[in-house]
mmJSON file of the N, C-alpha and C atoms, coordinates in Angstrom:
{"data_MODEL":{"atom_site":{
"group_PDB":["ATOM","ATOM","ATOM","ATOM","ATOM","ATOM","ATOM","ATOM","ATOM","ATOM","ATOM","ATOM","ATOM","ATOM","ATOM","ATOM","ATOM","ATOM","ATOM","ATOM","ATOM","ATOM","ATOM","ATOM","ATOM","ATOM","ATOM","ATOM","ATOM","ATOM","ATOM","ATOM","ATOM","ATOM","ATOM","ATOM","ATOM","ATOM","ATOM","ATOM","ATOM","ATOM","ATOM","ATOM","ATOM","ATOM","ATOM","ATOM","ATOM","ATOM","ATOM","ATOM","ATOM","ATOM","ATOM","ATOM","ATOM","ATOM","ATOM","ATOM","ATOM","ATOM","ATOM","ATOM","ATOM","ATOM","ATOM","ATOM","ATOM","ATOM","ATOM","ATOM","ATOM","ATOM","ATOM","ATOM","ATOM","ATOM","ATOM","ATOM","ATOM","ATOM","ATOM","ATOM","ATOM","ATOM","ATOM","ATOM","ATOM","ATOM","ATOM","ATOM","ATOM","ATOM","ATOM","ATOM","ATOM","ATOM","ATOM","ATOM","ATOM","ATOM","ATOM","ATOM","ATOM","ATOM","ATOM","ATOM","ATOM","ATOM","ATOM","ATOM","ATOM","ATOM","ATOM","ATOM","ATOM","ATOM","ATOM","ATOM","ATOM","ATOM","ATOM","ATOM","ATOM","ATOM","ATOM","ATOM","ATOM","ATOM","ATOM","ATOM","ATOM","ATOM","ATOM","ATOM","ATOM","ATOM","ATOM","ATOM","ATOM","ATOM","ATOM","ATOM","ATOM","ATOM","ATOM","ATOM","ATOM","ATOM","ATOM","ATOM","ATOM","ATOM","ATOM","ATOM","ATOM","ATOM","ATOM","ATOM","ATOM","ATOM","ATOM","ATOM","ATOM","ATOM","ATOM","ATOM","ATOM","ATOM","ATOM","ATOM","ATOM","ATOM","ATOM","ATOM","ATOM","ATOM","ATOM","ATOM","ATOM","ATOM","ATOM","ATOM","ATOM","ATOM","ATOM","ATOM","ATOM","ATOM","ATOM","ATOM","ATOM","ATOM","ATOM","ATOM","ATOM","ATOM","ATOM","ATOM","ATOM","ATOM","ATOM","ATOM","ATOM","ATOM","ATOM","ATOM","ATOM","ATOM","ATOM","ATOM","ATOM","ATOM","ATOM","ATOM","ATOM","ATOM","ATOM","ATOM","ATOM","ATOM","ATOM","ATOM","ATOM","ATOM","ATOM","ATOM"],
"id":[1,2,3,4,5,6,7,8,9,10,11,12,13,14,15,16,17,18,19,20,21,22,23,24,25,26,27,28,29,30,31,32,33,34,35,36,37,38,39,40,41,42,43,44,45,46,47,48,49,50,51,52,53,54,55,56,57,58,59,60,61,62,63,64,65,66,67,68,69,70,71,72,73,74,75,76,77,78,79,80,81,82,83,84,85,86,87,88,89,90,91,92,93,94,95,96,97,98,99,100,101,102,103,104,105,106,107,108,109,110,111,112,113,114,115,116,117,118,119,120,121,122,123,124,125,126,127,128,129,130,131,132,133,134,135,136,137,138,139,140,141,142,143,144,145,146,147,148,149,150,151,152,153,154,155,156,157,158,159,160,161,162,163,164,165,166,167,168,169,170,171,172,173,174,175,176,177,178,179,180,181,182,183,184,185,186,187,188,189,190,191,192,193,194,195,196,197,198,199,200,201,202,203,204,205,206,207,208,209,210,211,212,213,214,215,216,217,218,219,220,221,222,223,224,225,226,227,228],
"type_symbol":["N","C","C","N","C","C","N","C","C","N","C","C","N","C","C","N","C","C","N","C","C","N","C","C","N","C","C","N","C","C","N","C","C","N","C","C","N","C","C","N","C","C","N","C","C","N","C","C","N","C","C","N","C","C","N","C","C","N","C","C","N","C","C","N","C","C","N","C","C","N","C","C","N","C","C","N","C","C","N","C","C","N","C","C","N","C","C","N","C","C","N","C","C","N","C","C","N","C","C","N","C","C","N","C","C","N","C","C","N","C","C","N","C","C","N","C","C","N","C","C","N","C","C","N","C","C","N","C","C","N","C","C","N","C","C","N","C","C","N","C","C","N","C","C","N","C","C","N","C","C","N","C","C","N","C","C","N","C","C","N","C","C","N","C","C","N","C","C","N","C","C","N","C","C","N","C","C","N","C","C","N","C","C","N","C","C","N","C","C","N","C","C","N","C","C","N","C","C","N","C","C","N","C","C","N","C","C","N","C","C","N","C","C","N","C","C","N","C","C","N","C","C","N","C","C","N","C","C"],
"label_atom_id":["N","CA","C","N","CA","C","N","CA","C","N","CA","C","N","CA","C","N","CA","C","N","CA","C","N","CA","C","N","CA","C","N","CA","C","N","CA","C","N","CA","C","N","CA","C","N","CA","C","N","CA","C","N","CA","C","N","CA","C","N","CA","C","N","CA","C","N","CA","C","N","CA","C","N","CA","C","N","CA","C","N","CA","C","N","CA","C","N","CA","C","N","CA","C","N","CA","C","N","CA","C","N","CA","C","N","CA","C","N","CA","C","N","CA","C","N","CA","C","N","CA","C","N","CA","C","N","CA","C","N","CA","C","N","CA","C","N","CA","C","N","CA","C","N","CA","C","N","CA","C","N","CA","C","N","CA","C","N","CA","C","N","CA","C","N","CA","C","N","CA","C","N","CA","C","N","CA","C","N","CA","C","N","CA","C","N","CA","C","N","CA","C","N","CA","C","N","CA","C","N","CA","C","N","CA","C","N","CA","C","N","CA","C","N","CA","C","N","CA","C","N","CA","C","N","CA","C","N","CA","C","N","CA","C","N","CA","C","N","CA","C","N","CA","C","N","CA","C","N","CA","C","N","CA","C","N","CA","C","N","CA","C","N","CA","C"],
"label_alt_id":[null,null,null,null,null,null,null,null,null,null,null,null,null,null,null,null,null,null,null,null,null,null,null,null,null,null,null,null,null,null,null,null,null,null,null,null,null,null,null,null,null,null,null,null,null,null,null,null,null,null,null,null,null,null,null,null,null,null,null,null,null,null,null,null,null,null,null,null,null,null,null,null,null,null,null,null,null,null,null,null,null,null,null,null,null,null,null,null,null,null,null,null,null,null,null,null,null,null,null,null,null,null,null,null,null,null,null,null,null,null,null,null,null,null,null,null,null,null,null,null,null,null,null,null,null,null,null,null,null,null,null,null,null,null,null,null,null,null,null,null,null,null,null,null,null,null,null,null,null,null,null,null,null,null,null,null,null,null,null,null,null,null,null,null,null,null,null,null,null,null,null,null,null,null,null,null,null,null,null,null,null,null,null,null,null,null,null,null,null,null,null,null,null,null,null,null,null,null,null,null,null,null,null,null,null,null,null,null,null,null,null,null,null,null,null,null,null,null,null,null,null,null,null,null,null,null,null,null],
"label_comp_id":["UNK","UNK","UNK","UNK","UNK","UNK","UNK","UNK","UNK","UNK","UNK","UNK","UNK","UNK","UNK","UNK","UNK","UNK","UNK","UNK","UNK","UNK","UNK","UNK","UNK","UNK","UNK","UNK","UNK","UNK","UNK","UNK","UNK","UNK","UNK","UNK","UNK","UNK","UNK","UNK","UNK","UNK","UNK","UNK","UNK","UNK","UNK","UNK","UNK","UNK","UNK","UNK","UNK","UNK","UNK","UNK","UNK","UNK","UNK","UNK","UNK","UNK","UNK","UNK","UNK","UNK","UNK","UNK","UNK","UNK","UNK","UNK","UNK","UNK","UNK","UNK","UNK","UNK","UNK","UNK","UNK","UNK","UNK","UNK","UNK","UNK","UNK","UNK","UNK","UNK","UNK","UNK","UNK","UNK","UNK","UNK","UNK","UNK","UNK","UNK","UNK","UNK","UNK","UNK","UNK","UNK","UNK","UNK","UNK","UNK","UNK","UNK","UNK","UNK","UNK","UNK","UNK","UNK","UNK","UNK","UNK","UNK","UNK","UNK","UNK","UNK","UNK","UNK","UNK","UNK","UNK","UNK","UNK","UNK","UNK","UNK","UNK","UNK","UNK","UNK","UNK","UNK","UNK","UNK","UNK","UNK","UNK","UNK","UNK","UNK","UNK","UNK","UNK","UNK","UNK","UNK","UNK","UNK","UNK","UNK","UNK","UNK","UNK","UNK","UNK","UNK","UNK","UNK","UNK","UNK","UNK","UNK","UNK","UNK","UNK","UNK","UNK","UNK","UNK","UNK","UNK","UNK","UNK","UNK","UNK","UNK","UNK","UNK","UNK","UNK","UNK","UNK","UNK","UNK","UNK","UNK","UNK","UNK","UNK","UNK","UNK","UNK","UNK","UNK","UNK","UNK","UNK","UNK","UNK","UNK","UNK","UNK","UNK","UNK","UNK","UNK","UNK","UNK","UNK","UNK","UNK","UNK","UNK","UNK","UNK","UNK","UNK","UNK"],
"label_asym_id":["A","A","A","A","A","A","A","A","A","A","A","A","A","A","A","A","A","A","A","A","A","A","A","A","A","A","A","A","A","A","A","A","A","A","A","A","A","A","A","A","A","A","A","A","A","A","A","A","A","A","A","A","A","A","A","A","A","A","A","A","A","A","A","A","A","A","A","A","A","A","A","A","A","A","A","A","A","A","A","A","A","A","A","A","A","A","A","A","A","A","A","A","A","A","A","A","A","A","A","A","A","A","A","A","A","A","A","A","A","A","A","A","A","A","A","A","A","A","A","A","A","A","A","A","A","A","A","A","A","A","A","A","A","A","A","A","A","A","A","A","A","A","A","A","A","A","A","A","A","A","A","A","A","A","A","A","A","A","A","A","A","A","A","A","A","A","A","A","A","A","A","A","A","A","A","A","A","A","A","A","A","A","A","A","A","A","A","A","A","A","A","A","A","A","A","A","A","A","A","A","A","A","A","A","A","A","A","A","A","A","A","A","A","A","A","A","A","A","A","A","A","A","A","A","A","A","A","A"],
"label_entity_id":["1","1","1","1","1","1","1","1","1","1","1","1","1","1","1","1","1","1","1","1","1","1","1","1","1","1","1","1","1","1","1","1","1","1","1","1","1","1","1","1","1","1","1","1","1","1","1","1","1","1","1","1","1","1","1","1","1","1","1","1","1","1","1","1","1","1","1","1","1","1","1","1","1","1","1","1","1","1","1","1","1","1","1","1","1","1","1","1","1","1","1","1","1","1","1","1","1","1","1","1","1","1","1","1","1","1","1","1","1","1","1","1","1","1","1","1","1","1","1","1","1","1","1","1","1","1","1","1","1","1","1","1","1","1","1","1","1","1","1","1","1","1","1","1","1","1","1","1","1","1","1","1","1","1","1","1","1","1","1","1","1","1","1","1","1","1","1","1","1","1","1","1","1","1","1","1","1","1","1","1","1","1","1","1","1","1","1","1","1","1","1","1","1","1","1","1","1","1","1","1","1","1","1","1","1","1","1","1","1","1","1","1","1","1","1","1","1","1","1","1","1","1","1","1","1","1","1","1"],
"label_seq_id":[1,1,1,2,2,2,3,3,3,4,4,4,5,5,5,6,6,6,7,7,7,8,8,8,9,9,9,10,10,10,11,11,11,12,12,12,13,13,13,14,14,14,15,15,15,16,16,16,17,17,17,18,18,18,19,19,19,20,20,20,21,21,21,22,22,22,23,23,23,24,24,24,25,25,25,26,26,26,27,27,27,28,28,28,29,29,29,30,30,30,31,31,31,32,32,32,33,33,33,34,34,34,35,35,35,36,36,36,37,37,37,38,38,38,39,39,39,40,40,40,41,41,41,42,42,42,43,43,43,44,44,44,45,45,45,46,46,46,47,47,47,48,48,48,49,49,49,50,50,50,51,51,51,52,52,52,53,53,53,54,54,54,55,55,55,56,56,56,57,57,57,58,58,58,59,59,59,60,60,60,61,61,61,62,62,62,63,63,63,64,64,64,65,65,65,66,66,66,67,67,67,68,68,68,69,69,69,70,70,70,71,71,71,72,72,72,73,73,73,74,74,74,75,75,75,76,76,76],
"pdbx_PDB_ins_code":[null,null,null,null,null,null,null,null,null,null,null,null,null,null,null,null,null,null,null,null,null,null,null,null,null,null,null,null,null,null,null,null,null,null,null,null,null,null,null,null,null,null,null,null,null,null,null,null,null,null,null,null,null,null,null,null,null,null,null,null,null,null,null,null,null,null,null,null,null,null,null,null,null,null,null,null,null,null,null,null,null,null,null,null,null,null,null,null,null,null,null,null,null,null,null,null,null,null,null,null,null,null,null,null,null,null,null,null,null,null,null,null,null,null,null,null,null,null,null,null,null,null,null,null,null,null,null,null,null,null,null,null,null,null,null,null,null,null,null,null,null,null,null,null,null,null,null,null,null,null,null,null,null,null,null,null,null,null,null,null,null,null,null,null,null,null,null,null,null,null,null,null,null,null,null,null,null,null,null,null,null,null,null,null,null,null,null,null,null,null,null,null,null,null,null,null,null,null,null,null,null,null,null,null,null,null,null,null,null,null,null,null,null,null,null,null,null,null,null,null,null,null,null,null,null,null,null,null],
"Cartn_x":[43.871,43.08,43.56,44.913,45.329,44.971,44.658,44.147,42.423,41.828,40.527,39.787,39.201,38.232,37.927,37.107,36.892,37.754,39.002,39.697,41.225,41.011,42.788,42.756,41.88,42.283,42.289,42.108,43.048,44.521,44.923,46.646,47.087,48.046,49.422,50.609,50.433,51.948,51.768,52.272,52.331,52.227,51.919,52.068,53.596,53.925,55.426,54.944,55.095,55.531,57.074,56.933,58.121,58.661,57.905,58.361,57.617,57.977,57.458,57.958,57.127,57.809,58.023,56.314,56.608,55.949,56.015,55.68,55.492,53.866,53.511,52.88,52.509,51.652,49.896,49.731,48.475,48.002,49.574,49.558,50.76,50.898,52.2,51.733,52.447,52.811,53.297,52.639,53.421,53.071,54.228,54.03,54.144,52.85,52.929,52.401,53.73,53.251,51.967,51.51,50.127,50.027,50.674,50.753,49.141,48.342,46.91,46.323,45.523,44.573,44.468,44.915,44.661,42.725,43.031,42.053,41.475,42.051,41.62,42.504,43.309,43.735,43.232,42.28,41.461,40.2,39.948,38.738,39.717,40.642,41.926,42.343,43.276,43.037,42.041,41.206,40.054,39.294,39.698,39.265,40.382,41.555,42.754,42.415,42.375,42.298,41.065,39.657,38.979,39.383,39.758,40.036,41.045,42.287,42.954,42.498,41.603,40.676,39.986,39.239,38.628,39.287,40.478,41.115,41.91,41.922,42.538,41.329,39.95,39.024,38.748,39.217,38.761,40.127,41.161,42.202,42.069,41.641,41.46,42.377,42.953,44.022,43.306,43.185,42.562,43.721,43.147,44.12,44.441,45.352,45.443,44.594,44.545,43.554,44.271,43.887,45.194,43.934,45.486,44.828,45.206,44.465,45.304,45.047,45.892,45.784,45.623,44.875,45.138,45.378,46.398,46.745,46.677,45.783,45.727,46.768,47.215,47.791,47.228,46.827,46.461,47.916,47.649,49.001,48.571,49.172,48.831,49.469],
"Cartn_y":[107.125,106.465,106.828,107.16,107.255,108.734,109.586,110.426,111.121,109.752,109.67,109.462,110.205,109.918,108.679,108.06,106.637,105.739,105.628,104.842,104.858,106.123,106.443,106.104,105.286,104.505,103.015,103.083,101.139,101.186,102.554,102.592,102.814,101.851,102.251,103.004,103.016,103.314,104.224,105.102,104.949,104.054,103.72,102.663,103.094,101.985,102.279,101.297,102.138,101.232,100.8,99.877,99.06,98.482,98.878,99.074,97.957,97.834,96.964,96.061,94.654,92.933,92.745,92.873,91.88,92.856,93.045,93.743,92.358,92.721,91.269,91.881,91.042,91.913,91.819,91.171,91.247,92.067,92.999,94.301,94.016,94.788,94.833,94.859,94.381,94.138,94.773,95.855,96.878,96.287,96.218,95.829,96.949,97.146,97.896,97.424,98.113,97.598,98.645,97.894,98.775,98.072,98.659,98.422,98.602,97.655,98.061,97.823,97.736,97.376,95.712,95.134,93.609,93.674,92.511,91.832,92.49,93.762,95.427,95.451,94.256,94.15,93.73,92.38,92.805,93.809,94.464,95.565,96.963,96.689,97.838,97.863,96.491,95.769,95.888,95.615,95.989,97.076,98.341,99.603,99.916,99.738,100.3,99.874,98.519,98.022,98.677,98.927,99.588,101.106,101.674,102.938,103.136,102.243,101.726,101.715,101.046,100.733,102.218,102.498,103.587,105.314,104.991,105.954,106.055,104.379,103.887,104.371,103.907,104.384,106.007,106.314,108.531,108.161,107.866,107.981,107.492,106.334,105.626,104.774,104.287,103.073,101.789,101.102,99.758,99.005,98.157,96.555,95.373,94.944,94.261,92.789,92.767,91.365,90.347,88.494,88.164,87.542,87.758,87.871,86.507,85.767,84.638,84.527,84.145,83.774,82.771,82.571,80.784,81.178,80.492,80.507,79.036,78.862,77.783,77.867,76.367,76.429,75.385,75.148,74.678,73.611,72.764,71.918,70.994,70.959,70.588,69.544],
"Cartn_z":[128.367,129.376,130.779,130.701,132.387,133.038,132.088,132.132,132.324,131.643,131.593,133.304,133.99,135.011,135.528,134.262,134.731,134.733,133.977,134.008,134.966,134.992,135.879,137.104,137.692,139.221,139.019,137.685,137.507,137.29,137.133,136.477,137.664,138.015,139.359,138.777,137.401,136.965,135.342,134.658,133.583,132.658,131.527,130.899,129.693,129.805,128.831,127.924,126.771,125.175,124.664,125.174,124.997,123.822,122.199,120.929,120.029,119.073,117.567,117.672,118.122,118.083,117.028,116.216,115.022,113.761,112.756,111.366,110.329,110.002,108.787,108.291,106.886,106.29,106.851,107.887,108.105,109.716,109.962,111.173,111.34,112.71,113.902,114.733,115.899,117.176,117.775,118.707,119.838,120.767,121.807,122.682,123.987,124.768,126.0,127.117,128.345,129.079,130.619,131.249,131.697,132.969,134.231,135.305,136.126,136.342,136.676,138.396,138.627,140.157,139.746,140.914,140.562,140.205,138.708,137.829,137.279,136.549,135.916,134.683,134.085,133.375,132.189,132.164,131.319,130.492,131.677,131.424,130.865,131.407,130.467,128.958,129.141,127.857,126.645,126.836,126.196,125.237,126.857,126.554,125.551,125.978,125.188,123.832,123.617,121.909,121.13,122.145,121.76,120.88,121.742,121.421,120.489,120.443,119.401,117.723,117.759,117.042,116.244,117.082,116.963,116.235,116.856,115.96,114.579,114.535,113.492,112.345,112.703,112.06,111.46,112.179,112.264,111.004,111.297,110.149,109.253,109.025,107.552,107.498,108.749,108.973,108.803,107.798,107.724,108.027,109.172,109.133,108.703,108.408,107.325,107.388,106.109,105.591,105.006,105.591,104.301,103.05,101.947,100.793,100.076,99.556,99.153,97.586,96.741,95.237,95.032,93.84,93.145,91.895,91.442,90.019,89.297,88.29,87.769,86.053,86.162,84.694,83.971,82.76,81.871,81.231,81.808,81.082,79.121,78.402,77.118,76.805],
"occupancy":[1.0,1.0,1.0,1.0,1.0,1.0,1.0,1.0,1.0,1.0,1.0,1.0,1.0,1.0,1.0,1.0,1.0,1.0,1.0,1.0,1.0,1.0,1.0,1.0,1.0,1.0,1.0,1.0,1.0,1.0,1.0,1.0,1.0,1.0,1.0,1.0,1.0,1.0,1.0,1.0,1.0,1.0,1.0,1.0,1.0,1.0,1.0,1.0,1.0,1.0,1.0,1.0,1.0,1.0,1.0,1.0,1.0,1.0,1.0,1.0,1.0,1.0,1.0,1.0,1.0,1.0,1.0,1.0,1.0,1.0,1.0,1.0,1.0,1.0,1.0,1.0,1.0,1.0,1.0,1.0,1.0,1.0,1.0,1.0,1.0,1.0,1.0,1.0,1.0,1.0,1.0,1.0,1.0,1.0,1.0,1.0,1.0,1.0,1.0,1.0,1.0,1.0,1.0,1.0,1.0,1.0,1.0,1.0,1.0,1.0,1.0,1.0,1.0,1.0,1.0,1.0,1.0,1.0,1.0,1.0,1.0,1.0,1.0,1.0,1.0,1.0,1.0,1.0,1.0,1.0,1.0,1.0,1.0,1.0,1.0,1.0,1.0,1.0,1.0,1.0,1.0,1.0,1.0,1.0,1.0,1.0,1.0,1.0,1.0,1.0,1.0,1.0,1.0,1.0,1.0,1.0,1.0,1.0,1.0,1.0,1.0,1.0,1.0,1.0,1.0,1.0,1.0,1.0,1.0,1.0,1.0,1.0,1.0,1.0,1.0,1.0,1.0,1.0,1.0,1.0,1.0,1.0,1.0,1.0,1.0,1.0,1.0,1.0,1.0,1.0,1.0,1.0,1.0,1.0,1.0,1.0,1.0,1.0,1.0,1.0,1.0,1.0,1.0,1.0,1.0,1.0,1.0,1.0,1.0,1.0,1.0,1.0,1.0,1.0,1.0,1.0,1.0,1.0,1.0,1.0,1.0,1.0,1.0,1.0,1.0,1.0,1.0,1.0],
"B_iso_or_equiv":[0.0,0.0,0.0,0.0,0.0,0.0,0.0,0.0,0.0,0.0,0.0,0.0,0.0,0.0,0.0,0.0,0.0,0.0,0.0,0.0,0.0,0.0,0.0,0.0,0.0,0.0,0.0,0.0,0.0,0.0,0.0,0.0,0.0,0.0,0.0,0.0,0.0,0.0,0.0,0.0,0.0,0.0,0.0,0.0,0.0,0.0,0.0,0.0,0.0,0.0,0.0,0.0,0.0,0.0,0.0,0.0,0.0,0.0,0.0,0.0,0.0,0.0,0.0,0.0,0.0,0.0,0.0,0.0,0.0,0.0,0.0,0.0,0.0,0.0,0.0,0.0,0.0,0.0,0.0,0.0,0.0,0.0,0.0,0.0,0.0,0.0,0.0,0.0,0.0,0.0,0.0,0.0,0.0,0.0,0.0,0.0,0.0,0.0,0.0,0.0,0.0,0.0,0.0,0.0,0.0,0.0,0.0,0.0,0.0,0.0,0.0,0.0,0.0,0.0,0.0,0.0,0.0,0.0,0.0,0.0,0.0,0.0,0.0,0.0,0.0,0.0,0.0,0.0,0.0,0.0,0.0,0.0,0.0,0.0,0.0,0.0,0.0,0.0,0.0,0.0,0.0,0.0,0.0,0.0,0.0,0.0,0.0,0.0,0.0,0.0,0.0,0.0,0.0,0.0,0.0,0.0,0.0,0.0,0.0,0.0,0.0,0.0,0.0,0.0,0.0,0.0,0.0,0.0,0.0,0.0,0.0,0.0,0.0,0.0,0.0,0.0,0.0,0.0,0.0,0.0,0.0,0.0,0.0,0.0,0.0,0.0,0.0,0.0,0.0,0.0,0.0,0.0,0.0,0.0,0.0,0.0,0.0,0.0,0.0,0.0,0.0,0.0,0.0,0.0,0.0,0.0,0.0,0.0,0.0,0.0,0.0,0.0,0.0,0.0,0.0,0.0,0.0,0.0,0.0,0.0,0.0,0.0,0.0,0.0,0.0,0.0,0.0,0.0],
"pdbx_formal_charge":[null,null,null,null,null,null,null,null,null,null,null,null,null,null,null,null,null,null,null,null,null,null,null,null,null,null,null,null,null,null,null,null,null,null,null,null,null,null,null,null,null,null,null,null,null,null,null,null,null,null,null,null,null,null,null,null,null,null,null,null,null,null,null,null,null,null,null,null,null,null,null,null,null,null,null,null,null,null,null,null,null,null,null,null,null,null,null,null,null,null,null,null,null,null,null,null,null,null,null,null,null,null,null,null,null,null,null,null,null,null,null,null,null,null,null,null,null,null,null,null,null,null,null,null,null,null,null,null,null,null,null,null,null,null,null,null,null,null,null,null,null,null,null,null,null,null,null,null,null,null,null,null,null,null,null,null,null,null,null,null,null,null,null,null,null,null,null,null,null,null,null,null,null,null,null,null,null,null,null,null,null,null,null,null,null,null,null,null,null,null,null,null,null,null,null,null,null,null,null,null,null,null,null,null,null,null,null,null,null,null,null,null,null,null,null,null,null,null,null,null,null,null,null,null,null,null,null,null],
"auth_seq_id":[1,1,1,2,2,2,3,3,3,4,4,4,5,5,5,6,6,6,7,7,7,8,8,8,9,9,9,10,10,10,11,11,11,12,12,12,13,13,13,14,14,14,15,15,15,16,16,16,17,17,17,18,18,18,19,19,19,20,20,20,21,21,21,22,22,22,23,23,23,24,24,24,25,25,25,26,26,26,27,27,27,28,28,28,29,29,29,30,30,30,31,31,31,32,32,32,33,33,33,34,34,34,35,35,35,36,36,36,37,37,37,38,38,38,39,39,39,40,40,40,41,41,41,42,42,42,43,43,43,44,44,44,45,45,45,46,46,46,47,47,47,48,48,48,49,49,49,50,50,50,51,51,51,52,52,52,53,53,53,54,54,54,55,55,55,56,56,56,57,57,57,58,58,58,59,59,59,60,60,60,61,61,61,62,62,62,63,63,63,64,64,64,65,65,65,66,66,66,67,67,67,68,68,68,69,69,69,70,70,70,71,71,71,72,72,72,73,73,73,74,74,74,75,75,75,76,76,76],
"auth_comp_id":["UNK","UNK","UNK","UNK","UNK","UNK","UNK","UNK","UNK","UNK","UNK","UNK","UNK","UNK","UNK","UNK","UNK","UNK","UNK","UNK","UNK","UNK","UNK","UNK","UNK","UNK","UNK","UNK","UNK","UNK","UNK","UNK","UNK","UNK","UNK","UNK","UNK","UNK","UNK","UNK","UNK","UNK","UNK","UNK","UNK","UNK","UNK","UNK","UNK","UNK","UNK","UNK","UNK","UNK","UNK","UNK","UNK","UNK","UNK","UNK","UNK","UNK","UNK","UNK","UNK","UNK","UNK","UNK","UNK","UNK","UNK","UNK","UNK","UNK","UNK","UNK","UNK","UNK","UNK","UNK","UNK","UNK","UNK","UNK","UNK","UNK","UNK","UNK","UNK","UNK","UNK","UNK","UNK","UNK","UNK","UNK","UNK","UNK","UNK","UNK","UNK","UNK","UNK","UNK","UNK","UNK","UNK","UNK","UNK","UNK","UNK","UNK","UNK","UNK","UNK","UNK","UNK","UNK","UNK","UNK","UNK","UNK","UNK","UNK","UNK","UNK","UNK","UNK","UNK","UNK","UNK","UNK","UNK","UNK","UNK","UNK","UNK","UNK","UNK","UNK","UNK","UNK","UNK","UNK","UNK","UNK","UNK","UNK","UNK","UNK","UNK","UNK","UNK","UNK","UNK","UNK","UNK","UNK","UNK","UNK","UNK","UNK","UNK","UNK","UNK","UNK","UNK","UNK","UNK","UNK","UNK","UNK","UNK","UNK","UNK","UNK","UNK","UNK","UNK","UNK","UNK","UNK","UNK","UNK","UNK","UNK","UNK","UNK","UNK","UNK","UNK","UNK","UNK","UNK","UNK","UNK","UNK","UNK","UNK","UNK","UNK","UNK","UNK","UNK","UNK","UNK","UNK","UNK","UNK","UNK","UNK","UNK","UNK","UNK","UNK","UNK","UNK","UNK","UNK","UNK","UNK","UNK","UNK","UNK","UNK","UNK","UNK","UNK"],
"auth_asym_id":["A","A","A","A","A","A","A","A","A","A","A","A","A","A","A","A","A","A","A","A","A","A","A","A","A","A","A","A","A","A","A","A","A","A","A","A","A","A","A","A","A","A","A","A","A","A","A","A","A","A","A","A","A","A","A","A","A","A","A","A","A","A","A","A","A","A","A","A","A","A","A","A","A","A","A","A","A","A","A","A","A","A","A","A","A","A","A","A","A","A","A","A","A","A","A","A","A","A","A","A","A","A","A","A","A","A","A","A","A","A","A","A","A","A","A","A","A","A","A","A","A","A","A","A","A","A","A","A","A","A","A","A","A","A","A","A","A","A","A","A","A","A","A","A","A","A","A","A","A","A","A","A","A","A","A","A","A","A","A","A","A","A","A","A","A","A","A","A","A","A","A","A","A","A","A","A","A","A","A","A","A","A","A","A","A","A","A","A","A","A","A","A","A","A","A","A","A","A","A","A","A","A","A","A","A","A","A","A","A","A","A","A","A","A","A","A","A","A","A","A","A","A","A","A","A","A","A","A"],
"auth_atom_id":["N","CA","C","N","CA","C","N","CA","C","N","CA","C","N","CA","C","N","CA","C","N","CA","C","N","CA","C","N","CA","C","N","CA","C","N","CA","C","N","CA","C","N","CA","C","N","CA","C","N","CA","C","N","CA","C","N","CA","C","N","CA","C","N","CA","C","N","CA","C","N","CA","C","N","CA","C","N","CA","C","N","CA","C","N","CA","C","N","CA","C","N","CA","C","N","CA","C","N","CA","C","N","CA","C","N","CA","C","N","CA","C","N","CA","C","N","CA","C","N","CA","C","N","CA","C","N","CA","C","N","CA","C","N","CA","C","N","CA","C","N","CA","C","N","CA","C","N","CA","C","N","CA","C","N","CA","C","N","CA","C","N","CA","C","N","CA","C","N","CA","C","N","CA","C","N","CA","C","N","CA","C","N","CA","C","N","CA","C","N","CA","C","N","CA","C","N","CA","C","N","CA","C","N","CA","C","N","CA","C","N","CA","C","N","CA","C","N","CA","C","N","CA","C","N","CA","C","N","CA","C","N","CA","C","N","CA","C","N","CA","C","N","CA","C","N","CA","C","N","CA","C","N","CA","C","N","CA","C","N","CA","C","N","CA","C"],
"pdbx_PDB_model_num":[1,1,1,1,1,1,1,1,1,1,1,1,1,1,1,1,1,1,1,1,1,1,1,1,1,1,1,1,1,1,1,1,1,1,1,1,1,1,1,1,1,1,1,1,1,1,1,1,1,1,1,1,1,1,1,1,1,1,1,1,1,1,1,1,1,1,1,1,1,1,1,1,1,1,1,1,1,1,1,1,1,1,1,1,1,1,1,1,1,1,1,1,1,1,1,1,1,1,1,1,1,1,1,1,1,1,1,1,1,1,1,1,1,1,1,1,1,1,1,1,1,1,1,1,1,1,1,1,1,1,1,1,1,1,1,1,1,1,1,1,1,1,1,1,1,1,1,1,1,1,1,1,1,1,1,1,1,1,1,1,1,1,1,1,1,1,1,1,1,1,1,1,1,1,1,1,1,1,1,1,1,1,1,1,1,1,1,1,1,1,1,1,1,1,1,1,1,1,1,1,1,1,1,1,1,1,1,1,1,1,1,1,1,1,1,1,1,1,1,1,1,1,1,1,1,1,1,1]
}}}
């Protein structure tokens, strides 16, 4: 994106990925950070998860789902 035309005059700064919070089974948590034009943070935000998204798709990265069981027992 910081590279992209339309978007590279909301970035003041590189954006740094600042690493993996959390790992569950229903994703992870990277956390980055994205120095922007004041109130361009959400329309950034956005685009980023978008595109996020989007490539996860071209790969075949599905995100996780939770899955829940029921197990019944028959008491006698």
């Amino acid at each position: 994106m910081r590279d992209d035309k339309q978007w590279s005059n909301y970035f003041l700064d590189s954006p740094e990925i600042l690493g993996i919070d959390q790992v569950q089974s229903s994703g992870c948590l990277i956390r980055v950070w994205i120095k922007t034009q004041p109130l361009a943070q959400w329309s950034v935000g956005r685009e980023l998860r978008l595109l996020i998204k989007e490539a996860f798709d071209r790969e075949g990265i599905t995100l996780g789902a939770p899955i829940q069981h029921v197990l019944f027992s028959r008491q006698k």
